[in-house]
C-alpha positions in Angstrom: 167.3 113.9 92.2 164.2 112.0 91.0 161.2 110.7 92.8 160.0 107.1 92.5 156.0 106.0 92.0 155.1 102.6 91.7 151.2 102.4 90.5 149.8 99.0 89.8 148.0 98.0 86.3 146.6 94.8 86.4 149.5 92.0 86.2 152.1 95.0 85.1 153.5 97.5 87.0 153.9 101.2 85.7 157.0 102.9 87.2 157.2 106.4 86.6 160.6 108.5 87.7 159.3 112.0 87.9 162.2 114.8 88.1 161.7 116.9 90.9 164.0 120.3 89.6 161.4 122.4 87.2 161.9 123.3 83.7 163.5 119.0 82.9 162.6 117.5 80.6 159.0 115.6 80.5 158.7 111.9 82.9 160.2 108.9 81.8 158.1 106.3 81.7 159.1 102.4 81.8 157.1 99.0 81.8 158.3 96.4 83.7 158.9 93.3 81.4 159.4 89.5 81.7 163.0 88.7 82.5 165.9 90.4 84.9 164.5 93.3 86.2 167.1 96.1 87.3 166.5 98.9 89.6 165.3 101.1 89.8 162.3 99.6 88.7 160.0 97.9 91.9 156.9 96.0 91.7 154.2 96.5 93.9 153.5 93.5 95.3 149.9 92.3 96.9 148.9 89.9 98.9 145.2 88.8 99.6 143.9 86.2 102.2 141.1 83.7 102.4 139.9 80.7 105.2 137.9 77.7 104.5 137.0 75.1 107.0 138.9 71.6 107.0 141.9 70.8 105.5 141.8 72.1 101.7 143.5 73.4 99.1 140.5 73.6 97.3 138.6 75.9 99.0 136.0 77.5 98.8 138.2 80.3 100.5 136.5 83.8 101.8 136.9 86.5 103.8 134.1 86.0 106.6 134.7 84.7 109.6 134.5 80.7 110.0 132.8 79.3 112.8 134.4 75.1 113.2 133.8 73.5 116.2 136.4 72.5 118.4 138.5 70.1 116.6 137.9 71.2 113.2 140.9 72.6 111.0 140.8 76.0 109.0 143.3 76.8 106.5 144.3 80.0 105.7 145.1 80.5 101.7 147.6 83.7 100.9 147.7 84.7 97.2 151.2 86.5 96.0 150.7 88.9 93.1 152.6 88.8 91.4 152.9 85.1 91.5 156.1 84.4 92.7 157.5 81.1 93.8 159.8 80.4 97.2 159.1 83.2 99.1 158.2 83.3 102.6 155.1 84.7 103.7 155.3 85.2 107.6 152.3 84.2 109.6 151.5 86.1 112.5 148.5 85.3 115.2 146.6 86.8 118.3 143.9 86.1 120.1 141.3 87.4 121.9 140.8 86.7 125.5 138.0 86.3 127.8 137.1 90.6 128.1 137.2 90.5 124.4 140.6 92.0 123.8 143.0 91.0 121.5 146.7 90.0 122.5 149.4 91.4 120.4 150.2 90.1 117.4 153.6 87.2 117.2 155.3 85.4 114.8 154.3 81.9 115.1 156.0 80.6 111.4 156.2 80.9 107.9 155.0 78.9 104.7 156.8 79.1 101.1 154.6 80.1 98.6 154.4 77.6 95.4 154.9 78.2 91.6 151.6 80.0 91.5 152.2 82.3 94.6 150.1 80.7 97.2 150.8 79.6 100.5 148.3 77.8 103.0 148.6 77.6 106.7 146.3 75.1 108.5 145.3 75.5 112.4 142.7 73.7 114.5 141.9 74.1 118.4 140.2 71.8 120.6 138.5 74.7 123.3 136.2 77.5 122.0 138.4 80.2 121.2 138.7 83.1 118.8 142.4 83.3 116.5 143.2 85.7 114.0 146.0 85.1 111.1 147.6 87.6 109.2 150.1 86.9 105.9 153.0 89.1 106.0 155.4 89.3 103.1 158.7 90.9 103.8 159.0 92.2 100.2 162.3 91.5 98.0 164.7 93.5 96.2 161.9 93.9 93.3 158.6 93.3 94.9 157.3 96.2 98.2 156.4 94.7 101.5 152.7 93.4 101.6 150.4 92.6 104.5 147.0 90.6 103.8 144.2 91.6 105.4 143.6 89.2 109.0 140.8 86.5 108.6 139.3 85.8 111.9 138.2 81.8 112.8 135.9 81.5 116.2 136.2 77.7 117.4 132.8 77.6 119.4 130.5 74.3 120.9 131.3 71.0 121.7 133.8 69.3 120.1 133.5 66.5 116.8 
């Protein structure tokens, strides 16, 4: 019986099948190339996540914590690798209430990513508050699972 291992190399994914019994014969080694892919090979699959504030598609998206004032949008950007298109990337939210604990996490929806493997999700409030978004991607037949790391936005002030 062989083991599977699934290391990532830029845009290509390396899938080595390593045979478990001693004395076989050396690992066989396969790239993944354009076209059908058949198992076993798997693709590990990423998935990164940025805000901005207002409604864009443009960005400029980071990491950091965004600070709108009540009534402002943020979108959330989620970037596929590898890009795929039409598949769903589940968007899941908490918050953190007045002792400064967060609520479990739920599934609020989920947004199709396009030809270049992003999605965007766009929220606003009209209170100070504090929300956190996480991407989830369920993985497919090919691709693992991936989870982007949460981006926090902190609705605080008066409101535009």
């Amino acid at each position: 019986m062989a083991q599977m291992r699934v290391r990532q190399i830029g845009a290509l994914a390396l899938v080595m099948s390593l045979a478990l019994a001693a004395g076989t014969a050396p690992p066989a080694v396969a790239q993944a190339t354009p076209g059908p892919i058949t198992p076993p090979f798997i693709v590990l699959a990423q998935l990164t996540s940025g805000s901005a504030v207002g409604l864009t598609t443009a960005g400029p998206f980071s990491s950091t914590t965004k600070l709108p004032r009540p009534g402002e949008y943020v979108t959330i950007r989620w970037v596929l690798s590898p890009p795929v298109a039409d598949q769903h990337i589940e968007v899941y939210v908490t918050t953190k209430g007045p002792d400064g604990t967060w609520a479990p996490w739920r599934l609020l929806t989920a947004r199709l990513t396009d030809a270049r493997g992003i999605a965007y999700f766009h929220w606003r409030s009209g209170t100070p508050t504090w929300l956190s978004v996480q991407g989830r991607f369920q993985g497919t037949t090919h691709l693992t699972p991936a989870r982007a790391p949460a981006v926090q936005v902190r609705w605080l002030g008066t409101a535009v």
